[in-house]
C-alpha positions in Angstrom: 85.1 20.4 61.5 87.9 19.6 58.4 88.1 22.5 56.2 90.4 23.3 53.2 94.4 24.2 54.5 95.1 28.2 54.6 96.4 28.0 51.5 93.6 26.6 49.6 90.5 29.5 48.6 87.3 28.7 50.5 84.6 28.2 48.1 80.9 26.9 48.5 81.6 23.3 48.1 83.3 23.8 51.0 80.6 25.8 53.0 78.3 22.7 51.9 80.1 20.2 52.6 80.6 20.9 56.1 77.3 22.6 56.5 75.8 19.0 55.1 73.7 20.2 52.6 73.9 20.6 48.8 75.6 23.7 47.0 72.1 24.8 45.7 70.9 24.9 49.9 74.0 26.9 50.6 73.5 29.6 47.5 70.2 30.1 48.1 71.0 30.8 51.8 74.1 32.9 51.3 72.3 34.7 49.0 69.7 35.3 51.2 66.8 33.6 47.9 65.1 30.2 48.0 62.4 29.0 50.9 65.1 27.7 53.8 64.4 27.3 57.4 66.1 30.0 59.5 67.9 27.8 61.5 69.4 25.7 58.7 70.3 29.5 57.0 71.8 30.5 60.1 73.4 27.3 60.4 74.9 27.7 57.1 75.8 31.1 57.4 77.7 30.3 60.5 79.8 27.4 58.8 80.8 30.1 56.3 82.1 32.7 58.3 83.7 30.5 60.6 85.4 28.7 57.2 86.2 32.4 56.4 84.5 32.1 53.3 84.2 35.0 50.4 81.7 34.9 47.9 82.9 35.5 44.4 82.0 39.4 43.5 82.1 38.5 39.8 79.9 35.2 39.9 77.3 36.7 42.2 77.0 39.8 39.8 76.8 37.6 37.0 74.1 35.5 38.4 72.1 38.3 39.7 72.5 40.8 37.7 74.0 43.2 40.3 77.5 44.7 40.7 77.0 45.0 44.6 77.8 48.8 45.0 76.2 51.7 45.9 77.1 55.2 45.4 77.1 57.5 48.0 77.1 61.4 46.6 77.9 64.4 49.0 78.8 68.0 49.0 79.4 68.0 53.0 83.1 68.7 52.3 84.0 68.7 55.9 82.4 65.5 56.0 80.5 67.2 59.7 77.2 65.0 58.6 78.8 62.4 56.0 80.9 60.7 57.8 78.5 59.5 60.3 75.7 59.1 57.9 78.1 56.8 55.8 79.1 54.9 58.8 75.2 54.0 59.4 75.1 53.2 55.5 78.0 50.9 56.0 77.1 49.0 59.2 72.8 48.7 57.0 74.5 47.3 54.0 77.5 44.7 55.5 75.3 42.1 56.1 74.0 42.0 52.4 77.5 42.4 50.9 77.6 45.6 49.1 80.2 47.7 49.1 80.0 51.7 49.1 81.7 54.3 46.9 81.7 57.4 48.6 82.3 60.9 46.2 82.9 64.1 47.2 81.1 67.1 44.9 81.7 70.2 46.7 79.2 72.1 45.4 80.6 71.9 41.4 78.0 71.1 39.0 81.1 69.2 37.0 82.5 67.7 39.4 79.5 66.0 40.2 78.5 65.0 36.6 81.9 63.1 36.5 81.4 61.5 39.8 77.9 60.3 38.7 78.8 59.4 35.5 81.7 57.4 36.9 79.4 55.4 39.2 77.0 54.4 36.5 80.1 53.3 34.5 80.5 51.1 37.4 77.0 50.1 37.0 76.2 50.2 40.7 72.6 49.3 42.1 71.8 52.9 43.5 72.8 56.4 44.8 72.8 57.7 48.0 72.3 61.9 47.6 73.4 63.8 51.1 74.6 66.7 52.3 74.0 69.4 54.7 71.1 71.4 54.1 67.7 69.8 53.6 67.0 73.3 51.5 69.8 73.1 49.3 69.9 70.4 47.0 73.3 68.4 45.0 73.7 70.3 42.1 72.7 68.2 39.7 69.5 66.4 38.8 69.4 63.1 39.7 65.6 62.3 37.8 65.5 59.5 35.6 68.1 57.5 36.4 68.5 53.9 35.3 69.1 53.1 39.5 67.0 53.8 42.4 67.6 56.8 44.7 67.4 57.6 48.3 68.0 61.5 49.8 69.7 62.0 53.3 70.2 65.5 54.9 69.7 67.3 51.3 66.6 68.2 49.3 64.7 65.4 47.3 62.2 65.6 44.7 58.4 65.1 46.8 58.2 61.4 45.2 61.7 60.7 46.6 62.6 59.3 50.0 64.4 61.5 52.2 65.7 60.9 55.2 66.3 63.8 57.7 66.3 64.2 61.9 63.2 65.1 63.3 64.4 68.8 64.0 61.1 70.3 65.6 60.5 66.7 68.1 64.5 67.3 69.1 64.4 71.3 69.9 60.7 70.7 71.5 62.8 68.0 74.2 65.8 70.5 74.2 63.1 73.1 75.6 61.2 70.7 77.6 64.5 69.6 79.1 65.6 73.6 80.2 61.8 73.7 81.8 62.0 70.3 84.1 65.6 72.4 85.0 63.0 74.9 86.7 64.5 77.6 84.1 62.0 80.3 83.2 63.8 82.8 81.3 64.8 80.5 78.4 66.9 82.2 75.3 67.5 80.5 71.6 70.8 81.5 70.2 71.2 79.9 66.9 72.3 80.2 63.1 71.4 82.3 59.8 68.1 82.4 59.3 68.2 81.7 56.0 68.4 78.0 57.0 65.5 76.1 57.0 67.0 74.2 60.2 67.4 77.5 62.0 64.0 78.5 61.4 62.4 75.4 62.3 64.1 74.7 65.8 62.9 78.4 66.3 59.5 77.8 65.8 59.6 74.5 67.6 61.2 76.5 70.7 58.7 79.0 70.7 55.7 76.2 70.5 57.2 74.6 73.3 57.4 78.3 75.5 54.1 78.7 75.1 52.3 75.6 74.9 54.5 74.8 79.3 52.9 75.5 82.1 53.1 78.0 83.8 54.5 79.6 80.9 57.8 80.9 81.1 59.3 84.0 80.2 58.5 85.6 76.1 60.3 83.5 73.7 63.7 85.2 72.7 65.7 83.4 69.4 68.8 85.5 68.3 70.0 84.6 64.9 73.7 84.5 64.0 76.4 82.2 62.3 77.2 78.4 63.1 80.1 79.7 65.6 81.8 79.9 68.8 82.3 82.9 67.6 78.7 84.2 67.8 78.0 82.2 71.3 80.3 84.7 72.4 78.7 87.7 70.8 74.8 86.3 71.8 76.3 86.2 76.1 78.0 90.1 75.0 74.4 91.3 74.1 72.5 89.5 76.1 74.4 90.0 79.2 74.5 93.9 78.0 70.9 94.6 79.9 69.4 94.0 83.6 67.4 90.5 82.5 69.6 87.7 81.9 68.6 84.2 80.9 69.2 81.1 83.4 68.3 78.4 80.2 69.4 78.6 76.8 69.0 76.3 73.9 71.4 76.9 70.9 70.9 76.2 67.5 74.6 73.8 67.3 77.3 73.0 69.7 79.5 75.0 68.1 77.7 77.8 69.4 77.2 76.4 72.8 80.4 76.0 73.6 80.9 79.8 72.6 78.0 80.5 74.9 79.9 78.8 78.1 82.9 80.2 77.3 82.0 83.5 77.1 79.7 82.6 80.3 83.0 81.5 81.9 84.1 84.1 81.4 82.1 86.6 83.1 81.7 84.3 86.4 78.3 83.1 85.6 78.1 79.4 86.6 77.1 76.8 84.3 74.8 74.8 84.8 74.1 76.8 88.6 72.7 79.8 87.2 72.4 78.6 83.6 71.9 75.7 82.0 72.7 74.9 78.3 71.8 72.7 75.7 73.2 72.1 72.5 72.3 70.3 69.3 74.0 68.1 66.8 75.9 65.8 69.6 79.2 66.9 68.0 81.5 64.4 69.9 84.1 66.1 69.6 83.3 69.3 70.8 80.2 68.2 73.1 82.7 66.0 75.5 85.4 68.8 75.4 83.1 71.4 76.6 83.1 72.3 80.5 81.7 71.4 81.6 80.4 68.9 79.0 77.7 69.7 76.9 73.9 68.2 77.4 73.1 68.5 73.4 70.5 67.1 71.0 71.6 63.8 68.8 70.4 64.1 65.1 71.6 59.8 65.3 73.0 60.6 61.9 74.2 56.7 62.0 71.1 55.6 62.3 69.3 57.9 60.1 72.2 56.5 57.3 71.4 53.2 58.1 68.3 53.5 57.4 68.9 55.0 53.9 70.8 51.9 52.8 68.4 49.6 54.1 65.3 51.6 51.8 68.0 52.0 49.3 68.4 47.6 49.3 64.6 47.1 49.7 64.2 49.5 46.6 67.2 47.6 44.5 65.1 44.2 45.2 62.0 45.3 44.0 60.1 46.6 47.0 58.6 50.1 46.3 59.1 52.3 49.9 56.2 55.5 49.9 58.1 58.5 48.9 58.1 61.7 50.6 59.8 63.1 53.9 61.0 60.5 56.2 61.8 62.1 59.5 63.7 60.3 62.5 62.9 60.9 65.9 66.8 63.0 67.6 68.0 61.8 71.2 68.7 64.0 74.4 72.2 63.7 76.0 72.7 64.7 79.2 75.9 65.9 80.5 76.7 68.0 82.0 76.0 71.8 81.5 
């Protein structure tokens, strides 16, 4: 295959020339338009990459009316849920060339009008809204704009499509895990319950209590913070009376890995004489833990490539069904 020198910018003349077919073929199937065999698309799509060639930004969003960018808005300021939800949005959109501007709003109504207004400056195709909290929404109202809209992990108006883990289906396994364990005395330590996740992997742990057979010990959920801090203060008071646990199911690893700590601590054996599971699949802290921690995955990757992929359909035309989109979490087992 004779190609242009190094030197020389790639362009579609190129691509068709040594693909065999005219420049009008090898638009329509770079551009993904036009009624082309797959194999002659993937054929030509081959011949490109391997001549290393780049589209023209400028050209294509001249021709199709489309700058090729999508915004993606957050006020996760740790970047705990954004960063792997962007990494899913990035990895959806690659392979139909769109780049991704990610802003940061931290909560500040003007901060985010800036950012918003700066991304319809750049005229991109559509927003991304995430966050943290499914019942707290990004301050600032996102109706009516000239560009679709897709919500991920933050609240959405009901005709929106949101995007969020399947909180009740993951505790449910967390719980069903704890019983095929043979635990019977199984405890729920998690966050404030003012959170709507808090209080729904509650009622999902209690469901699942009640609904095994034989049916374990009375449902217990403490509530607390999102800290090691309080995994140590839930083992203090629950370890303060004769009837100790031998399962429990915390609402984040954070907290788990408090919980074995402080279990650690007082010679209890994990998982021998108690087993844990966390939830979020924190990397970081799950695979640190020790012993490591069997947790819940929210696939917060998946769940933001998904939102870019009902973000494209919706730039191209396709109307997706509003309303709550919710994607089914993983168990990990390790090792606790």
């Amino acid at each position: 295959m004779i190609g242009p020198t190094s030197s020389e910018r790639v362009t579609i003349y190129d691509v068709a020339r040594i693909a065999e077919v005219s420049v009008a073929t090898a638009s329509k199937a770079l551009n993904g338009t036009g009624r082309i065999s797959e194999q002659t698309r993937d054929r030509i799509k081959r011949v490109a990459q391997q001549l290393g060639f780049r589209p023209n930004a400028l050209a294509r969003s001249l021709t199709s009316k489309r700058s090729f960018t999508v915004g993606l808005l957050t006020d996760d300021t740790y970047g705990r849920f954004t960063l792997p939800v962007m990494a899913g949005v990035s990895e959806g959109l690659i392979d139909h060339g769109v780049s991704v501007f990610l802003c940061a709003v931290e909560g500040n109504p003007d901060l985010t009008r800036i950012h918003l207004d700066a991304l319809l400056d750049k005229q991109v195709d559509g927003i991304i809204a995430t966050g943290k909290r499914l019942d707290k929404p990004l301050p600032v109202d996102l109706h009516n704009l000239p560009v679709p809209v897709v919500y991920a992990l933050t609240a959405g108006p009901a005709d929106a499509v949101t995007l969020v883990p399947d909180d009740r289906q993951g505790a449910i396994q967390a719980v069903q895990h704890l019983i095929a364990r043979q635990r019977r005395r199984i405890v729920h330590v998690t966050g404030p319950e003012t959170f709507e996740v808090a209080r729904e992997r509650a009622r999902a742990y209690v469901d699942a209590l009640r609904s095994a057979e034989p049916a374990p010990a009375e449902p217990c959920v403490l509530y607390g913070t999102w800290s090691e801090r309080w995994g140590h203060e839930a083992v203090a008071r629950l370890w303060s009376g004769p009837d100790h646990p031998d399962g429990i199911f915390c609402g984040n690893d954070q907290i788990a890995r408090g919980v074995i700590d402080a279990l650690r601590e007082r010679g209890v054996r994990v998982p021998a004489d108690v087993s844990i599971v966390g939830f979020d699949n924190w990397e970081i802290v799950a695979e640190q833990t020790r012993p490591p921690l069997t947790t819940i995955d929210m696939n917060l990757k998946e769940l933001g490539r998904q939102a870019g992929l009902t973000l494209i359909r919706s730039i191209t035309g396709e109307r997706a069904p509003g309303g709550l989109w919710k994607l089914p979490c993983s168990l990990i087992v390790r090792g606790s």
